[in-house]
C-alpha positions in Angstrom: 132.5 88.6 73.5 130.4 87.6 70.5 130.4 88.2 66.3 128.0 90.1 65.4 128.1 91.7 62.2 126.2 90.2 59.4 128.3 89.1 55.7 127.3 91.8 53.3 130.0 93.4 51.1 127.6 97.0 51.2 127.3 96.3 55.2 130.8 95.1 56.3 131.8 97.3 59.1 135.9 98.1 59.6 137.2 96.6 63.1 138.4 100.5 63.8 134.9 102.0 63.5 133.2 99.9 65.7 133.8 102.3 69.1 132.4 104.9 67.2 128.9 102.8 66.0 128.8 101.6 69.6 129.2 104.8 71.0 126.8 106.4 68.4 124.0 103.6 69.7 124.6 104.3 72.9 124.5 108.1 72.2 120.8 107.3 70.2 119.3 106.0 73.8 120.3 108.2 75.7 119.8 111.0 74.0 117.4 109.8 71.3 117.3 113.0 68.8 115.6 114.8 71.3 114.2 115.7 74.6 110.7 114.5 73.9 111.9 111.2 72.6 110.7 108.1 74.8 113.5 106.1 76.1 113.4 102.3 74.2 110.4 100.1 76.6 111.3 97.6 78.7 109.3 95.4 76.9 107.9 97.2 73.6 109.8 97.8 70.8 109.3 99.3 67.4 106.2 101.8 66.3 103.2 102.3 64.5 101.9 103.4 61.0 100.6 106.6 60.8 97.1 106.7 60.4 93.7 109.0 60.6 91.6 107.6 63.0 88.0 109.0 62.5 89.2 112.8 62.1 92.4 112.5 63.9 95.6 112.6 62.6 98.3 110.3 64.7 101.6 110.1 63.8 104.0 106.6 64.0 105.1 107.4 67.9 101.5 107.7 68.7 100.0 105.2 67.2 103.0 103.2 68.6 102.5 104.5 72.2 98.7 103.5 71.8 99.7 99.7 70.7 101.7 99.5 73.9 98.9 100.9 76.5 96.7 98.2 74.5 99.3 95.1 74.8 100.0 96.0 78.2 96.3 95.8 79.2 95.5 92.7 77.0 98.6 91.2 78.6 97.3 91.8 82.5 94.0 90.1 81.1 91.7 93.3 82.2 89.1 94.9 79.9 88.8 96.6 77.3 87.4 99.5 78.9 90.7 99.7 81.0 92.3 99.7 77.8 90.0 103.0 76.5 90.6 104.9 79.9 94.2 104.2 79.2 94.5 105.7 76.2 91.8 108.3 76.3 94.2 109.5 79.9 97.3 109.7 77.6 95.6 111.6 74.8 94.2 113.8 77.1 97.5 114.4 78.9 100.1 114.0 75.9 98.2 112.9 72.6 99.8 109.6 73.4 103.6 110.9 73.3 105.9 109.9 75.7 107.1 113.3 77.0 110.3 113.9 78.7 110.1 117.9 79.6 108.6 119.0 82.5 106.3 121.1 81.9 103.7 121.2 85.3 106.0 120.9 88.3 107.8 117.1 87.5 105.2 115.3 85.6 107.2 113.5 83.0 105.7 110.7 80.6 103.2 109.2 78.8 100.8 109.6 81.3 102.3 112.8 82.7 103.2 111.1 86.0 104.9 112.7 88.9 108.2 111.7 89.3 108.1 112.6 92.9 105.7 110.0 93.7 106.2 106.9 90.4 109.4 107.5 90.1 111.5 108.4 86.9 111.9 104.8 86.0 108.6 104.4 85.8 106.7 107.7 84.5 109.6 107.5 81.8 109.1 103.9 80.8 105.5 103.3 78.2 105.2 99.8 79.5 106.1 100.8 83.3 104.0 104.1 83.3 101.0 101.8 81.7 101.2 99.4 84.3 101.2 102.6 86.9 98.4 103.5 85.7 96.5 100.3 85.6 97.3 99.3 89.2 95.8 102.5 90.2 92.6 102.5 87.7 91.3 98.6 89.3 91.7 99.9 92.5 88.7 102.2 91.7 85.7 101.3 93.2 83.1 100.3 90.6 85.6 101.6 87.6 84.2 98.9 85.0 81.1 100.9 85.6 82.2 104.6 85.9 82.4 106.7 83.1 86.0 107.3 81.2 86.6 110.8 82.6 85.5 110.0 86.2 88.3 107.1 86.0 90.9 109.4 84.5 90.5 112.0 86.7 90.5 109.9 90.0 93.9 108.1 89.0 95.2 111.5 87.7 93.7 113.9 89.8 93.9 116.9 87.9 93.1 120.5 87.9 91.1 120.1 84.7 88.9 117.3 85.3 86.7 117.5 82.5 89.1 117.4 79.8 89.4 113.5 79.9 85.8 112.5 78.9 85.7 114.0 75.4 88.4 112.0 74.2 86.8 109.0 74.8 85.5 108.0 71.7 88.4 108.4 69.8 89.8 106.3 72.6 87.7 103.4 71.8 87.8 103.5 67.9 92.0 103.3 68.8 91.7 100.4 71.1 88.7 98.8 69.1 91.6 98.8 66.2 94.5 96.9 68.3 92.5 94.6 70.6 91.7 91.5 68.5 95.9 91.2 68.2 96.7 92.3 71.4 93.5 89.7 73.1 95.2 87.1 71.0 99.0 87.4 71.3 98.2 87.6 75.7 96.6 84.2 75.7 94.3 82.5 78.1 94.0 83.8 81.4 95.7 82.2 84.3 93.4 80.1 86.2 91.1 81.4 88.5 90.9 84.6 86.7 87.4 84.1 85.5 87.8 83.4 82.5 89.9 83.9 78.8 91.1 87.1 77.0 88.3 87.2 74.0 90.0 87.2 70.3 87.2 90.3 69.7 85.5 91.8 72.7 82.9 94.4 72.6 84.6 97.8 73.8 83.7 97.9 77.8 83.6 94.0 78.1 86.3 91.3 78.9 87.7 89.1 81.4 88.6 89.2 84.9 92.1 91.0 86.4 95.1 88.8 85.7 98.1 88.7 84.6 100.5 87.9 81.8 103.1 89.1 79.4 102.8 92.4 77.0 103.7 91.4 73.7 103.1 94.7 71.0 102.5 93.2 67.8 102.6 95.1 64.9 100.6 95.9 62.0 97.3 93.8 63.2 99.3 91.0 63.6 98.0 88.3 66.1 100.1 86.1 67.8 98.7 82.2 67.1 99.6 79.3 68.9 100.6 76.4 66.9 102.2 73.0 66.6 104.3 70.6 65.2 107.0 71.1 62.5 107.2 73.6 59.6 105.9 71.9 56.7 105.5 72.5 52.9 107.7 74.9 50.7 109.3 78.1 52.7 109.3 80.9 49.8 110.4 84.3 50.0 113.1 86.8 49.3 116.8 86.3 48.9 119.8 88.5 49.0 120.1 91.0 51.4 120.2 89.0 55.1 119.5 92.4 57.1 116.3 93.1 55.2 113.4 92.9 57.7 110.8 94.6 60.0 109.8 95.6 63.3 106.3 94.8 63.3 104.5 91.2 63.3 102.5 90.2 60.3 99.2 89.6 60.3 98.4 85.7 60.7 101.5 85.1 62.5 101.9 81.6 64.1 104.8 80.4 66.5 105.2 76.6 66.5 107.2 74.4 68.6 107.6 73.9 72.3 106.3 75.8 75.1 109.6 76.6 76.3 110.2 77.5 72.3 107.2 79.6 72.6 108.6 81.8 76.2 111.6 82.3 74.3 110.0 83.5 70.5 107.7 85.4 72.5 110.8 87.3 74.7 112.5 88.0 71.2 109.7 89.4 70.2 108.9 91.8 72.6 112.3 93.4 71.7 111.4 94.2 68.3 112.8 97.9 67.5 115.1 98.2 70.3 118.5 98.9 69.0 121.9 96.8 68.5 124.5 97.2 70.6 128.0 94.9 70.8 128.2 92.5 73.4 125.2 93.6 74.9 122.1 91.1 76.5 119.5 93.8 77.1 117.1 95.1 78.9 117.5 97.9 76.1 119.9 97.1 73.7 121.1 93.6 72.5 124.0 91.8 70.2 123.2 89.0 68.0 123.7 86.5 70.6 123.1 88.4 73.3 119.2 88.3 72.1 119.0 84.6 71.7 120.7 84.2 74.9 118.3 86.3 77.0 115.5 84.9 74.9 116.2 81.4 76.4 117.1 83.0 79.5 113.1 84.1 79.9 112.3 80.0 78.9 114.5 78.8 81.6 117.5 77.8 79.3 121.2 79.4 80.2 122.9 79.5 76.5 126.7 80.9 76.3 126.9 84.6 74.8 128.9 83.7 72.1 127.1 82.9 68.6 130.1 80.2 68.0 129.4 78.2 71.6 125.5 78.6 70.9 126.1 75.8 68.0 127.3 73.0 70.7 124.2 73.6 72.4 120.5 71.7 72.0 120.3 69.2 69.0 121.0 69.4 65.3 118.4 70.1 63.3 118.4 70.0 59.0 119.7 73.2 57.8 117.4 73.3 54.9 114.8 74.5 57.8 112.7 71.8 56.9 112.1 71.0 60.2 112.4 74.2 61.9 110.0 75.8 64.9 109.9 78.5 67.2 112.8 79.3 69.2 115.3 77.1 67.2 119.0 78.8 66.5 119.5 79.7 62.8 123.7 80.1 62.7 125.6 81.9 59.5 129.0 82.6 59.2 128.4 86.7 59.0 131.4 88.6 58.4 133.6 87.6 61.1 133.0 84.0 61.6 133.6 80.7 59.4 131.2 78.0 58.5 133.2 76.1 61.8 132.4 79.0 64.2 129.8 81.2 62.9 129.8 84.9 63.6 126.4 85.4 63.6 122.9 84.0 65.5 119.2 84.5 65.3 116.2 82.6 66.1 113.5 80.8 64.4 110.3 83.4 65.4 107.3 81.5 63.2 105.6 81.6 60.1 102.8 83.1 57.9 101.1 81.0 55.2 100.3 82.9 52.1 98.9 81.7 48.8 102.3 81.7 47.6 103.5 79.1 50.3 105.1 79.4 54.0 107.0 82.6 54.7 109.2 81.9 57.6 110.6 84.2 59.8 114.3 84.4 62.0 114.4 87.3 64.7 117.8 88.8 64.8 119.9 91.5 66.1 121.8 92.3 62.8 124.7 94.8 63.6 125.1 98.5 64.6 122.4 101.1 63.6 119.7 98.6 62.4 117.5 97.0 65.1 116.0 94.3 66.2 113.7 93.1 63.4 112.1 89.8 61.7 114.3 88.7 58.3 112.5 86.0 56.1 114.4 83.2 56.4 114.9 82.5 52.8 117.1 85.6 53.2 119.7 83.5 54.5 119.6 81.1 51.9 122.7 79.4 50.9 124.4 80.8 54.2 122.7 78.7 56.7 125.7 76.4 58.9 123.9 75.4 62.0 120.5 74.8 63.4 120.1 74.1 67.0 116.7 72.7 68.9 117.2 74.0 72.0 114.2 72.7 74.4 
């Protein structure tokens, strides 16, 4: 149905080995190197940094695991404090790894849920199994006030109730590290929610229950709302169009519409999750298959085909000069001319460093590397169309 692998003489990928890749990606979810391994989120993507936190060692997955409970209770507009029972119930349960093997009767998860009562698809799923657990923990009666362990153990009910309270503080020093980005990237709170998601709260403070998107950004990066056009010089790297990361920068803006904005903020969400041909997600995605469900979550219906995506929205300059969030960057790739290009991402936002503006296109690149922000300068020289799509 679509292109999608990128032009790169070290990269190009024969037409008779792409079953295999395909299969091999499809191989990596399901069975993903092992039984323990958590199945790619239905919204989260990508992990963490390793990192000591006070005098605990947590690898990549768990400091990964512990961005997502954070994101997905920033997201819902709760507390912070629902945020530290979160994570203090994993640690407890797990140390904040998605486990698959049942070890006490069908408990399965991040959270150890019971599959006979949440369901697979849920106790399986990090953002599901956080959102499980969150519906439960505000249906407690005076929870903001309770202590951590007394909320754990009434959501959990477990034969070792006093196990949950001890992890607490190394609950809040995690939560107290991913808040500010998390705060920031959910946004205001719907109306009538009491209130706004702080940029910084105080650990145990925040707003009202509400609701609203989980977007994990990585690496302390904050989300930031902005405006207008991209301006000034775009610098950065050149030559190798598949060079990126999964994690958000710190000072991160998205310009552009509000529709523009949905649609970035859908990409995304995705970062980490793995490339698969002709595939539109929830898991997996192809080049065009991303950019099509991006604008699928604004509201926009695009064609999954990287070579009809350039007849749709307006021209914009291909220098980028005018570029914002959500915009269609095409290149020709490896199968595709400069008439039909092979290959799609979108325009995610920008960072402003001393050096000048470092702009940023999420893409799906090709088999066995995964969704991931590429500086745009990257593409230099290769850029065909541009697209303002709403």
């Amino acid at each position: 149905m679509t292109d999608q692998r990128v032009s790169s003489a070290q990269w190009a990928i024969g037409v008779a080995a792409m079953p295999f890749l395909a299969m091999a990606s499809m191989m990596m979810v399901i069975a993903g190197g092992g039984a323990n391994t958590a199945p790619p989120s239905s919204v989260c993507g990508g992990g963490g940094t390793a990192q000591t936190i006070g005098v605990v060692q947590l690898d990549a997955e768990q400091m990964g695991n512990a961005r997502t409970i954070v994101s997905v209770a920033a997201g819902r507009h709760l507390p912070s404090f629902a945020a530290v029972v979160a994570v203090a119930t994993s640690y407890t349960e797990v140390k904040l790894r998605n486990q698959l093997t049942q070890t006490d009767h069908d408990s399965e998860g991040l959270f150890q849920q019971r599959i006979s009562i949440y369901t697979r698809p849920v106790a399986d799923d990090p953002v599901k199994a956080t959102n499980a657990f969150l519906d439960r923990l505000v249906k407690i009666p005076n929870w903001q006030t309770n202590t951590v362990g007394v909320n754990a153990q009434t959501v959990q009910i477990s034969k070792y109730p006093d196990r949950y309270q001890p992890t607490a503080p190394l609950a809040r020093q995690i939560v107290g590290q991913f808040w500010p980005a998390a705060a920031a990237a959910a946004g205001p709170a719907p109306a009538g929610t009491g209130g706004t998601a702080p940029a910084i709260p105080a650990i145990g403070s925040g707003p009202a229950i509400g609701s609203g998107p989980a977007i994990c950004a990585g690496g302390g990066g904050a989300i930031l709302g902005g405006g207008g056009t991209v301006a000034g010089k775009i610098v950065g790297p050149t030559g190798n169009n598949m060079a990126g990361t999964t994690t958000i920068p710190s000072g991160f803006v998205i310009s552009g519409s509000a529709k523009g904005h949905l649609a970035v903020k859908y990409a995304l969400a995705q970062l980490g999750k793995p490339y698969l041909f002709a595939a539109a997600g929830p898991n997996a995605f192809d080049c065009s298959g991303l950019t099509m469900a991006a604008w699928a979550a604004a509201g926009v219906a695009l064609p999954h085909l990287a070579a009809g995506q350039t007849s749709s929205g307006t021209a914009e300059p291909t220098n980028l000069s005018q570029a914002v969030g959500g915009d269609l960057v095409m290149i020709p790739g490896s199968d595709g001319t400069a008439a039909n290009p092979g290959h799609v991402g979108m325009i995610a936002g920008y960072v402003d460093k001393p050096d000048g503006r470092h702009l940023y296109i999420v893409q799906a690149p090709m088999a066995g590397v995964p969704v991931q922000l590429t500086e745009a300068t990257q593409w230099s020289g290769q850029i065909t169309h541009v697209r303002r799509i709403g």
